[in-house]
TIMAR-984872 format. One line per 3 residues: number of its first residue (from 1); for each residue x, y, z of C-alpha. Coordinates in nm, 2 decimals, decimal comma. Layout:
<rs>
NUM = X/Y/Z; ... $
</rs>
This chain:
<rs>
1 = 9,30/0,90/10,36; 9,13/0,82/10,00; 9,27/0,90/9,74 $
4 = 9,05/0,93/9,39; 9,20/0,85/9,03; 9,09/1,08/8,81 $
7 = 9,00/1,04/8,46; 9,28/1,32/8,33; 9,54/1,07/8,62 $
10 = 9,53/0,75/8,48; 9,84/0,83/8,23; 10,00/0,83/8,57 $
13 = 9,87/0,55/8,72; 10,23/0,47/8,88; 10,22/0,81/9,08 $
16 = 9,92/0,75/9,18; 10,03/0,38/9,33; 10,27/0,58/9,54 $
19 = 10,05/0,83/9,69; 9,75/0,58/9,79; 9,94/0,33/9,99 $
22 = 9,60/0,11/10,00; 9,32/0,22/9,74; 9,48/0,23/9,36 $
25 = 9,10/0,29/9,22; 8,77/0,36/9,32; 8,47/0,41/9,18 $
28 = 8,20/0,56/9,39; 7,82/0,41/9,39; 7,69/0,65/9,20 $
31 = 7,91/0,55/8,88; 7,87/0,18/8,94; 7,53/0,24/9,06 $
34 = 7,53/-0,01/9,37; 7,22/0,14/9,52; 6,95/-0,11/9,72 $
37 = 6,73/0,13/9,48; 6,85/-0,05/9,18; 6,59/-0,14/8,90 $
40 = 6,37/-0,39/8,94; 6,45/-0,71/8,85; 6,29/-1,13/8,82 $
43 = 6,43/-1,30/9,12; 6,73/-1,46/9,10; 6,97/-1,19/8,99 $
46 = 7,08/-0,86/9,08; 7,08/-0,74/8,71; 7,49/-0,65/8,57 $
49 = 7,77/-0,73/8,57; 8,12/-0,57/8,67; 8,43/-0,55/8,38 $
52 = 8,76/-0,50/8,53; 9,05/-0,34/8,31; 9,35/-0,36/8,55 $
55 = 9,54/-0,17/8,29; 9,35/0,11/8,21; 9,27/0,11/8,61 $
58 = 8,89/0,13/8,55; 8,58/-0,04/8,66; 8,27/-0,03/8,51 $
61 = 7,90/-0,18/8,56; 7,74/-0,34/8,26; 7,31/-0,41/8,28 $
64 = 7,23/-0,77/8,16; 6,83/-0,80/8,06; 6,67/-1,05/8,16 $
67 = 6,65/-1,28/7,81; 7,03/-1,29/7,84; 6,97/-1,48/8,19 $
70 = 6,70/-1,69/8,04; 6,96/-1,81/7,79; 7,26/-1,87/7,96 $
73 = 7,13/-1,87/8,36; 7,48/-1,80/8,48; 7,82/-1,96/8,61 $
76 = 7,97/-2,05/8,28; 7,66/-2,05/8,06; 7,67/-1,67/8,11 $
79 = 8,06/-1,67/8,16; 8,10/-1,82/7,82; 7,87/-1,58/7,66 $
82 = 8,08/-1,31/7,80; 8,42/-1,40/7,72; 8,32/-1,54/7,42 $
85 = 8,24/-1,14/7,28; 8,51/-0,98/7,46; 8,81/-1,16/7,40 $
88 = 9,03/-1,13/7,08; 9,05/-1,47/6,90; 9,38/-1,65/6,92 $
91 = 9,49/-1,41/7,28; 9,77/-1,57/7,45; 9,64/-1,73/7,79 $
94 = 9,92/-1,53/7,97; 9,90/-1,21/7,84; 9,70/-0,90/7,91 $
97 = 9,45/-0,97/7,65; 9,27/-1,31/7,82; 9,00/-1,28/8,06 $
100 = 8,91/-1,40/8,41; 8,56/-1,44/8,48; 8,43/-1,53/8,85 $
103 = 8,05/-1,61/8,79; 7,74/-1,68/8,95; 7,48/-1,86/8,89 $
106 = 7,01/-1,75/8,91; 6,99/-2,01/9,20; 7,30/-1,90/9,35 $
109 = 7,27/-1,78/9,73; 6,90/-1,83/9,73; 6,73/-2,06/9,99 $
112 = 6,77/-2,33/9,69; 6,93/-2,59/9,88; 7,37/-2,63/9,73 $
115 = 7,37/-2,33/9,58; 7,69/-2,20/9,70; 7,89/-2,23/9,41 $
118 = 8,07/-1,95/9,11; 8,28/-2,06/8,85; 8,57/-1,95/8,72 $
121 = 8,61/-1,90/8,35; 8,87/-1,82/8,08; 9,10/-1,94/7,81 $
124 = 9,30/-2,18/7,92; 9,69/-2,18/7,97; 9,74/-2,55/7,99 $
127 = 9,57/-2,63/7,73; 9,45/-2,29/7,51; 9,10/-2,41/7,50 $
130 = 8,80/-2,30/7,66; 8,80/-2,34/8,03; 8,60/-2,33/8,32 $
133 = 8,61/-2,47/8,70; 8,35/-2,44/8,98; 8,39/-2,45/9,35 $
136 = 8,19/-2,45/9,62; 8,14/-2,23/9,99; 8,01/-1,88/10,02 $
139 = 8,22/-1,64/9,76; 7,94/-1,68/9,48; 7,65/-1,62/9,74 $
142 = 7,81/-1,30/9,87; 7,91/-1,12/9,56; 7,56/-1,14/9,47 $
145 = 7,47/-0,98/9,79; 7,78/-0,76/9,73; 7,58/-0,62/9,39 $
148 = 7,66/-0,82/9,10; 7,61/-1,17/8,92; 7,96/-1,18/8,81 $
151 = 8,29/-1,00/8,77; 8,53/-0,99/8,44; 8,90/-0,89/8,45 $
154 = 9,09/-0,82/8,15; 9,45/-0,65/8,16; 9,72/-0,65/8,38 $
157 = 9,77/-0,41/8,66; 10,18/-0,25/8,69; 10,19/-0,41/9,04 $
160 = 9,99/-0,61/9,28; 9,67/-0,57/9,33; 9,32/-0,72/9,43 $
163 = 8,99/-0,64/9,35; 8,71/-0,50/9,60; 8,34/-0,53/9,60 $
166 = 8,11/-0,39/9,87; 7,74/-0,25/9,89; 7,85/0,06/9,76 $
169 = 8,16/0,09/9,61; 8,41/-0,14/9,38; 8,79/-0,10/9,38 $
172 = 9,14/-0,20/9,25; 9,34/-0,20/9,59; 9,73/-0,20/9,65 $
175 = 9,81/-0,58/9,75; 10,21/-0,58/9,83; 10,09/-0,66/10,14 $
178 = 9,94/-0,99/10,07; 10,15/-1,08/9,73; 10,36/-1,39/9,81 $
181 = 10,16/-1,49/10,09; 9,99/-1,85/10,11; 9,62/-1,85/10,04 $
184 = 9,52/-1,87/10,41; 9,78/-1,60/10,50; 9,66/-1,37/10,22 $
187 = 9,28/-1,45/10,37; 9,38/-1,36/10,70; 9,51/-1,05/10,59 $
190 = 9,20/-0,89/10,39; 8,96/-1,05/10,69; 9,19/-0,83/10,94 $
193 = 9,18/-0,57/10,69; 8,78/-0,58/10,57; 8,60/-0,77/10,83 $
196 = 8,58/-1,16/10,93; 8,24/-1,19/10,73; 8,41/-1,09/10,36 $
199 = 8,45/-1,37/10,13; 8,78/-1,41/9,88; 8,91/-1,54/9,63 $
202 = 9,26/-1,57/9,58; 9,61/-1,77/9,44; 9,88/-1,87/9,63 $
205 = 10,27/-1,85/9,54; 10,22/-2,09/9,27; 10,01/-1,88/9,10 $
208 = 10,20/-1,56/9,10; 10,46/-1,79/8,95; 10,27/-1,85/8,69 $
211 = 10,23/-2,24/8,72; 10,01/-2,36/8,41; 9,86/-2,61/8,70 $
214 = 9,73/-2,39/8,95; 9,37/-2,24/9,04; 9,17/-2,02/9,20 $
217 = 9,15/-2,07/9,60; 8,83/-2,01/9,85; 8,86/-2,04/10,21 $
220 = 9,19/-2,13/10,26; 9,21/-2,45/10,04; 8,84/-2,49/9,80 $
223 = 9,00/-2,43/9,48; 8,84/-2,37/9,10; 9,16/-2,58/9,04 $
226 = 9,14/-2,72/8,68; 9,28/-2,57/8,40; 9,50/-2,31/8,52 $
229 = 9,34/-2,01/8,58; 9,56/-1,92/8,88; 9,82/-1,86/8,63 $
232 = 9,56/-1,65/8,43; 9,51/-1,45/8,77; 9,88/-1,43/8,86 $
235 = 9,95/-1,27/8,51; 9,74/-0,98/8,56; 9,95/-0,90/8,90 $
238 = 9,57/-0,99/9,07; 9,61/-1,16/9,41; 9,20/-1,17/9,50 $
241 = 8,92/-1,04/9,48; 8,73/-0,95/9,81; 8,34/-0,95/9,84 $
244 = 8,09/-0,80/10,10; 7,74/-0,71/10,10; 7,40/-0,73/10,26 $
247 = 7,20/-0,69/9,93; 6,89/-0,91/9,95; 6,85/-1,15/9,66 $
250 = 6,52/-1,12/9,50; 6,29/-1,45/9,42; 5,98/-1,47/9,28 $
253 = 5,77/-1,68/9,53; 5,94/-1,64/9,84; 5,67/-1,84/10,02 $
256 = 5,70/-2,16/9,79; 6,03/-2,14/9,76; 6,08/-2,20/10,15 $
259 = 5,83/-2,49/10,15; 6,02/-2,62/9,80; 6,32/-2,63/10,02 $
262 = 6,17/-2,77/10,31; 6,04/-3,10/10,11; 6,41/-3,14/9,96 $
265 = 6,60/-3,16/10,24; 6,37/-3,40/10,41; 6,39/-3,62/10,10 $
268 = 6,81/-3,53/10,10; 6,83/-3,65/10,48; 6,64/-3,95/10,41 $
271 = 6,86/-4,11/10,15; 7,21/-4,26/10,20; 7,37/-3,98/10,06 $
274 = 7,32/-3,75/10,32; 7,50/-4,02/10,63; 7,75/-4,12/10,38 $
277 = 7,87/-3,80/10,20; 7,80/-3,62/10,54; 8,08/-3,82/10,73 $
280 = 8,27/-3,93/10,48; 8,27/-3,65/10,20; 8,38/-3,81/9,85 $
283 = 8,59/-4,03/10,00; 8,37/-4,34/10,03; 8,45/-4,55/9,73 $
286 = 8,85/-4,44/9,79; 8,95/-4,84/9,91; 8,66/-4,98/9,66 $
289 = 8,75/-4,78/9,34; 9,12/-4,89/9,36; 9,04/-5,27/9,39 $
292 = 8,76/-5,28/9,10; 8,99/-5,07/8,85; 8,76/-4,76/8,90 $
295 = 9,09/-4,56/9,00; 9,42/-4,58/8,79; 9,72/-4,74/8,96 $
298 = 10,02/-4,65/8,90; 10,03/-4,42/8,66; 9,73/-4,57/8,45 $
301 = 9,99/-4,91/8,44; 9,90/-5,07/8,73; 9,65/-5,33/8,88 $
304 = 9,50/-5,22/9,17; 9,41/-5,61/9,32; 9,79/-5,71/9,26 $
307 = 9,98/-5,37/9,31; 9,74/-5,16/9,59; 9,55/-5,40/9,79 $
310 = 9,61/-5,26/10,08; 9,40/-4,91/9,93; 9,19/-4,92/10,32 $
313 = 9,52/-4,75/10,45; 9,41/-4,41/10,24; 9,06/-4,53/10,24 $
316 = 8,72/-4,38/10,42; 8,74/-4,43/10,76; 9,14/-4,35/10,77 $
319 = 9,08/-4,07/10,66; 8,80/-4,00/10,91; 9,04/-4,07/11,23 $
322 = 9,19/-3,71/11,12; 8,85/-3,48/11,13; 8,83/-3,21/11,36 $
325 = 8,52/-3,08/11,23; 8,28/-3,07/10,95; 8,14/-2,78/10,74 $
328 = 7,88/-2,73/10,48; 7,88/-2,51/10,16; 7,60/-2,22/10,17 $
331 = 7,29/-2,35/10,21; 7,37/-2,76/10,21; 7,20/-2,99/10,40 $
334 = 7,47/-3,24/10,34; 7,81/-3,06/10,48; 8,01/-3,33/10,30 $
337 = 8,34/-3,09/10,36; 8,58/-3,12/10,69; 8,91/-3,03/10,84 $
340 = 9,16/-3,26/10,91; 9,47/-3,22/11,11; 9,81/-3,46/11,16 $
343 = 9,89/-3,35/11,47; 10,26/-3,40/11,46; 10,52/-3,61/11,30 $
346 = 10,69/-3,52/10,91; 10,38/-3,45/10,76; 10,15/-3,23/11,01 $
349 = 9,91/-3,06/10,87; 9,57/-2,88/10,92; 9,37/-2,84/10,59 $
352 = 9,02/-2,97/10,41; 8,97/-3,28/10,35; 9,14/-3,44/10,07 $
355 = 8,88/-3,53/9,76; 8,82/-3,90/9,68; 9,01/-3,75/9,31 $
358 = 9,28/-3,64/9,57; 9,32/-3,92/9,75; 9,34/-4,14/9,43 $
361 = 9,59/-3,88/9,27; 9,83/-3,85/9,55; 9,75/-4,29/9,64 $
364 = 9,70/-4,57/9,41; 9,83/-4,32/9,13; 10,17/-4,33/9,35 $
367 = 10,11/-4,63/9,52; 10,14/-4,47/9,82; 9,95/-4,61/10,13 $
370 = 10,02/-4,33/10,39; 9,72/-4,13/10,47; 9,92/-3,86/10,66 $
373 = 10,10/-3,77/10,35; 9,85/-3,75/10,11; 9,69/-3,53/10,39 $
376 = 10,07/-3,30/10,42; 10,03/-3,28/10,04; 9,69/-3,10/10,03 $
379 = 9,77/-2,90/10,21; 10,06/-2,76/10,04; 9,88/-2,74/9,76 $
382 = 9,58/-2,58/9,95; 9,84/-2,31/10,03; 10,02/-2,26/9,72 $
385 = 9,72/-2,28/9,51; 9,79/-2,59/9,29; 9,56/-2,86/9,14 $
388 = 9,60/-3,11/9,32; 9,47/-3,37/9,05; 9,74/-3,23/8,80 $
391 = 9,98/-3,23/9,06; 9,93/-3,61/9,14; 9,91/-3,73/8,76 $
394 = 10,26/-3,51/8,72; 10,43/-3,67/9,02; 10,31/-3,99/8,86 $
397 = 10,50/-3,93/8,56; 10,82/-3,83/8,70; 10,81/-4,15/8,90 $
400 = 10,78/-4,34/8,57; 11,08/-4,12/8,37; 11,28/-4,22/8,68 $
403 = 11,21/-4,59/8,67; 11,28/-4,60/8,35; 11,63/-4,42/8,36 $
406 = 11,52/-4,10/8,21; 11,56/-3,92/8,48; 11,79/-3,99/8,77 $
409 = 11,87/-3,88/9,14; 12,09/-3,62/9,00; 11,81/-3,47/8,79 $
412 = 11,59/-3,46/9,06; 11,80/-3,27/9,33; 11,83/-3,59/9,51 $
415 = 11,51/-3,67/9,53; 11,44/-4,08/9,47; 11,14/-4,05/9,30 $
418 = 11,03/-4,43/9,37; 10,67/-4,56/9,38; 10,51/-4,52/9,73 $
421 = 10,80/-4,32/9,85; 10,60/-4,07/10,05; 10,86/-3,89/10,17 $
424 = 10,99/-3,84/9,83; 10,67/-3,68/9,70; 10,58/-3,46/9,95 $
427 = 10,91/-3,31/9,91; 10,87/-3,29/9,52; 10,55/-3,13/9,57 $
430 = 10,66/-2,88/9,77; 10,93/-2,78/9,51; 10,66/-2,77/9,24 $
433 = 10,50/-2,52/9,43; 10,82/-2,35/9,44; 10,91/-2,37/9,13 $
436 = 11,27/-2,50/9,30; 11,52/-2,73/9,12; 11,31/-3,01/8,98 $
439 = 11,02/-2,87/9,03; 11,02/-2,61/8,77; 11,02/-2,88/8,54 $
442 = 10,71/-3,01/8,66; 10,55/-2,72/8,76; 10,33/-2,68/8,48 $
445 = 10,21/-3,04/8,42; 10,26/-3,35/8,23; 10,27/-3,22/7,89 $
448 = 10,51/-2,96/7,95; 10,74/-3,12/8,19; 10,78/-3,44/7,94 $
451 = 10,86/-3,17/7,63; 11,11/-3,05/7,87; 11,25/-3,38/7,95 $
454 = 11,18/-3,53/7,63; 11,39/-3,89/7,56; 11,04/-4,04/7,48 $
457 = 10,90/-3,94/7,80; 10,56/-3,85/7,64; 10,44/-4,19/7,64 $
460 = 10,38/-4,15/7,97; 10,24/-3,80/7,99; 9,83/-3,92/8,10 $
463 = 9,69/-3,59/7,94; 9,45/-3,53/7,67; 9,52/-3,16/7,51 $
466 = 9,78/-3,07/7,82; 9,49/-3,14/8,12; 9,57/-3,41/8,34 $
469 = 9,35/-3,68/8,34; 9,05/-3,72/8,64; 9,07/-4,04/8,85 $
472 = 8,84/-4,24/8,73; 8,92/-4,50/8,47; 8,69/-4,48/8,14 $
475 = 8,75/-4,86/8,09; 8,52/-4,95/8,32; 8,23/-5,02/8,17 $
478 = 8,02/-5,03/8,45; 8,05/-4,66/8,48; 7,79/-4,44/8,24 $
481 = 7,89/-4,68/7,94; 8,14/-4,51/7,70; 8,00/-4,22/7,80 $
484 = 8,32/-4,13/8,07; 8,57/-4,15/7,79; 8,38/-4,00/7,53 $
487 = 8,31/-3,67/7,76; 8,73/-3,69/7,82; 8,74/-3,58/7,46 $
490 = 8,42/-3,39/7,30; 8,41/-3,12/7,57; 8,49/-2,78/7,50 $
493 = 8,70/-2,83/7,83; 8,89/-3,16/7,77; 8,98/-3,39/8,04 $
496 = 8,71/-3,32/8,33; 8,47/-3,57/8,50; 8,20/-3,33/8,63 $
499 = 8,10/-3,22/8,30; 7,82/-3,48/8,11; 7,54/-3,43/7,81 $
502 = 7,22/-3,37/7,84; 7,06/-3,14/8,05; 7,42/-3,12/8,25 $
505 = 7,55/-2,75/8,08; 7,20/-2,57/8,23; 7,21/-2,75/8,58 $
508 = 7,57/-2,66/8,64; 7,48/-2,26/8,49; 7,23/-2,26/8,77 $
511 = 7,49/-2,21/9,03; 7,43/-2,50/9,25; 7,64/-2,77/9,34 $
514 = 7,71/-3,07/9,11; 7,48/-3,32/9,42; 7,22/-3,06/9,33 $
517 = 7,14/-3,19/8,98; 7,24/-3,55/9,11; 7,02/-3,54/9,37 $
520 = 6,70/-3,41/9,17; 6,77/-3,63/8,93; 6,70/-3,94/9,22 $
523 = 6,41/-3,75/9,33; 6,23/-3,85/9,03; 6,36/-3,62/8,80 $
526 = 6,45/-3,28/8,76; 6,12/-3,17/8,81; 6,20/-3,00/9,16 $
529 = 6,47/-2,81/8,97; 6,26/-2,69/8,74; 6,00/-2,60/9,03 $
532 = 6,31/-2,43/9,25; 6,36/-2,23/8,89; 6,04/-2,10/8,88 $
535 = 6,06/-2,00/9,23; 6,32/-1,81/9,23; 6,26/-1,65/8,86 $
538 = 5,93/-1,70/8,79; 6,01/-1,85/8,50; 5,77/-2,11/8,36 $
541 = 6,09/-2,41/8,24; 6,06/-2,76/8,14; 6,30/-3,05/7,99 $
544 = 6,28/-2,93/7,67; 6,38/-2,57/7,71; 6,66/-2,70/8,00 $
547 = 6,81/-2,91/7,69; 6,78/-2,59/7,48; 7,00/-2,38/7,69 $
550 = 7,25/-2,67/7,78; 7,31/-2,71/7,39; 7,34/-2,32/7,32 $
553 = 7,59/-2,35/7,60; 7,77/-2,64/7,47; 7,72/-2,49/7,13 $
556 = 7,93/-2,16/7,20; 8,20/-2,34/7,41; 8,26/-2,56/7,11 $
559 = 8,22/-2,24/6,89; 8,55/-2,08/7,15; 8,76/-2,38/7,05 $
562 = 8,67/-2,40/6,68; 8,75/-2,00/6,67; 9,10/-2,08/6,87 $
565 = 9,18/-2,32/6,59; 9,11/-2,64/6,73; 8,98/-2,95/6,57 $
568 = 8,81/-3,28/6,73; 9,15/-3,50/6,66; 9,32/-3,26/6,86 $
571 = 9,19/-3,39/7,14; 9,33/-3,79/7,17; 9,35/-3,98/7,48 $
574 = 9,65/-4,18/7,56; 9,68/-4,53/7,45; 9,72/-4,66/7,82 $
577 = 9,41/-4,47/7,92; 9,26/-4,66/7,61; 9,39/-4,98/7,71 $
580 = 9,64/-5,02/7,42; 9,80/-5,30/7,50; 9,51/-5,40/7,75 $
583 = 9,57/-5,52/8,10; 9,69/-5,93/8,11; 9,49/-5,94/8,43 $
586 = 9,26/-5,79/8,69; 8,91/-5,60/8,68; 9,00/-5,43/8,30 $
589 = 9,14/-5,74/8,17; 9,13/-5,72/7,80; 8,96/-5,42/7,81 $
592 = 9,03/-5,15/7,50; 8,79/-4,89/7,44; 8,75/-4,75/7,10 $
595 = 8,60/-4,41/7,14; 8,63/-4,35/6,76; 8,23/-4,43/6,64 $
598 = 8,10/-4,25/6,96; 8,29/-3,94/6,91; 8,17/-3,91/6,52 $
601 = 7,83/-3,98/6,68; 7,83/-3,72/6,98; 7,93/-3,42/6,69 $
604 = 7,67/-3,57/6,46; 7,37/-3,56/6,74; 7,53/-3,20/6,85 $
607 = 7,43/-3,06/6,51; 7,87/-3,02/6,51; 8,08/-3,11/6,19 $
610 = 8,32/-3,39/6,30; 8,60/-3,27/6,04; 8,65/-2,95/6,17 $
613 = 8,45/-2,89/6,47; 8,23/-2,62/6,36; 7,84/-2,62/6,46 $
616 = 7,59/-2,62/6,15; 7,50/-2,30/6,05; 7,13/-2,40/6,12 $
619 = 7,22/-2,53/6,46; 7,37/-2,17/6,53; 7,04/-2,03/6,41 $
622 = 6,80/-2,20/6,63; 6,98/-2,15/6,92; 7,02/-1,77/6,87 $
625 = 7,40/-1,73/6,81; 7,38/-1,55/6,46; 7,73/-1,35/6,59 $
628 = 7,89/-1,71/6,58; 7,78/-1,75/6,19; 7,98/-1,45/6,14 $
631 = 8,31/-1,57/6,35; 8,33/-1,93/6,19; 8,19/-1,87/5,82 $
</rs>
């Protein structure tokens, strides 16, 4: 039986709880107005929005026009737009007041090859800044076929709950069922519960405690993973949100989109890309990156030729002996993901296959050469919910405090914490998850734990404004120039490797896969984007106006910090990362990088004041954020 909350009920929201064993709230299709009649729309959006308010128990549909989708396209061009006028300035990550946003983007679940992605978006609370985090598979695509291009939650429910979406109806549904459940348990559960063919989202234990390190999790283990918004979810007492719908997406040309897509993926399956990312995901350059100084060793201290030579134990192909199958994202040619599986031993495990960041996280960052661990460690952090890139860099630095005597055996529940010890950090890992003993203290990254520990441990916290670093090392020259390090610091989301200049903001707002823009890029440009665009939208888009919405974008994530209170030297990269004092030998020898004139540069080319962050009132102007003038002058 159904039970309806009332208007003149909500006051007693608890009594209702207790009544409705399974549905807290519902809104009916007539007040959401999930109809296949819906308005008439461009192609390649279904037109609102949903805003969830978990305390006030209330859902509500909000109509987007179609300018607002020309300036922001979606994922977090649009998710940035949105949070950046709901939220109150200075809101604590943690509290009621800070939004989640799970966003799509115009190309999203279209026959535009990649498109399978959403992002997740909100203040961050690892490091109170702006962030946001994609991932891949087939959530984004089916909550636009469930009704709507993205989904805002504000509040905090008085007990577990999750979030429905169907054809007809949304709802805020009882989840005591699911609430302390592993992310593949809790997606078991809903599928019994809703049907195989519904798509969540969901955190994991690590989550509901609040770890400052974990994310958002699809498909048992694909997890919007940097930043912390799992934390952000678990302090609304939100376990998931569940999707399903048959809603046809609407595009343009339907007949030259299919022959657009036809032409890609021949030109996709004719490159290396396709053979190489399709067997071996991102873990080609694994062995390769640790021997040129591409990946950091050893906590950023290390030489990978002298110290991790033997990187082809955790490199491509040993990896590879462990697939049981591959699998693609929504509409990819490529199907660079798999599942791998230890059959038995002390690290069995089933779960997808580590990340080339993963591998070098949980590997040359640990020195540790055993592939079945690494593999055993994804997975429990698949399960849990945890990045497994902050995860790595934090395991990294307790293995340095315990070198260096400021931690010892009895501070880490017995647990030798030595370099390459795989035993050893599996069994850390899993108390992070935990929060258990030890791993309270690291549960919620570098920054934190070494404030914690303290005794001078920050020098070897590898962080830039609380977000652990990526795995690639900026030194390198041979790697986009300075450009690497520099994007560690100017973006509005420090720390992150898949973010770049350019035209980079608008690709990644499409809703497509990062190989997506990387691969039209190599196909002579980004004029088959632009042709997929108009396609889908009808939209007539070229460079120009694809740089125009990447800067507004940039603009107003930079405008999030600025109002937050943050400045450009709050963001510093560590003096190891730097290379200060540089290596004595190997591929970085003598390498320091200083990132000073290009930062000043980057802020002066952005139209950004370098002193205190904020954009020029003229910049804010041309690109149509007038409110922004308000907030910051």
């Amino acid at each position: 039986m159904r039970y309806y909350l009332a208007k003149d009920m909500r006051a007693n929201l608890s009594l209702a709880i207790r009544v409705s064993c399974r549905p807290i709230f519902l809104s009916t299709h007539e007040q959401l107005g999930f109809d296949k009649k819906r308005d008439p729309v461009l192609g390649g959006f279904m037109g609102h929005i949903l805003k969830v308010d978990l305390t006030r128990a209330r859902i509500r549909k909000q109509k987007l026009n179609e300018e607002l989708y020309r300036k922001w396209f979606g994922g977090y061009g649009l998710g940035v737009r949105i949070v950046y006028g709901d939220i109150t300035p200075k809101t604590e990550p943690l509290g009621p007041g800070n939004i989640i946003g799970l966003t799509t983007g115009v190309l999203t679940g279209t026959l535009v090859p990649l498109s399978g992605s959403f992002t997740a978006v909100g203040k961050s609370p690892l490091t109170g800044a702006w962030n946001d985090s994609r991932c891949g598979g087939f959530f984004g695509p089916m909550l636009k076929k469930a009704g709507a291009d993205a989904v805002f939650i504000t509040g905090k429910a008085p007990r577990p709950v999750y979030v429905w979406i169907s054809n007809n109806e949304a709802r805020i549904m009882d989840a005591s069922e699911v609430w302390g459940k592993t992310t593949s348990e809790t997606e078991k559960i809903l599928k019994q519960r809703h049907g195989r063919k519904v798509q969540i989202t969901s955190i994991g234990p690590s989550g509901e405690m609040l770890s400052r390190i974990s994310g958002i999790t699809h498909d048992r283990g694909r997890t919007a993973a940097r930043g912390g918004l799992g934390a952000v979810v678990g302090s609304k007492n939100l376990k998931a949100v569940a999707v399903i719908g048959d809603n046809e997406i609407p595009v343009a040309d339907l007949g030259n989109l299919k022959e657009l897509r036809r032409s890609f993926v021949d030109l996709v399956k004719s490159s290396w890309a396709y053979w190489a990312y399709g067997k071996y995901g991102t873990t080609g350059p694994v062995e390769a990156f640790a021997l040129i100084g591409e990946s950091p060793i050893r906590n950023w201290a290390g030489v990978g030729v002298e110290e991790f030579g033997n990187s082809e134990k955790i490199g491509s192909e040993s990896i590879y002996k462990y697939v049981v199958r591959s699998y693609g994202c929504w509409g990819c040619p490529i199907n660079c993901g798999a599942w791998v599986k230890v059959d038995s031993g002390p690290y069995a495990a089933e779960t997808h296959r580590p990340e080339y960041e993963t591998v070098a996280a949980f590997g040359g960052l640990l020195l540790n050469d055993n592939v079945e661990s690494i593999i055993c460690a994804t997975s429990i952090c698949n399960e849990y919910g945890l990045d497994t890139l902050s995860v790595g860099a934090t395991i990294a630095f307790a293995m340095e405090c315990y070198e260096k005597g400021l931690i010892t055996k009895k501070d880490t529940d017995g647990v030798e914490l030595k370099w390459g010890d795989a035993k050893s950090i599996v069994r850390m890992i899993g108390k992070m998850a935990r929060r258990e003993g030890f791993g309270d203290v690291l549960a919620d990254g570098v920054k934190i734990a070494s404030e914690k520990i303290g005794k001078g441990s920050g020098q070897y916290a590898m962080h830039v404004g609380g977000q652990e670093l990526p795995m690639l090392d900026p030194k390198l020259l041979t790697r986009h120039g300075h450009e690497l390090g520099l994007l560690y610091l100017v973006d509005a989301a420090p720390g992150r490797h898949t973010h770049s200049t350019g035209l980079d903001h608008a690709v990644q707002a499409l809703g497509a896969c990062t190989f997506m823009g990387w691969m039209a890029a190599r196909a002579g440009g980004y004029d088959s984007l632009y042709s997929f665009l108009r396609a889908v939208t009808g939209w007539e888009m070229a460079k120009k106006d694809f740089l125009t919405v990447s800067n507004r974008i940039a603009t107003l994530r930079q405008a999030f910090n600025v109002r937050e209170g943050f400045k450009p030297t709050d963001f510093k990269l560590p003096d190891r990362v730097l290379g200060k004092p540089p290596h004595r030998s190997g591929p970085l020898k003598g390498m320091t990088l200083d990132l000073d004139p290009y930062v000043k540069e980057y802020f002066r080319e952005m139209g950004w004041d370098y002193e205190t962050g904020k954009p020029a009132r003229q910049k804010l102007k041309e690109l149509g954020l007038e409110d922004v003038i308000k907030d910051l002058y």
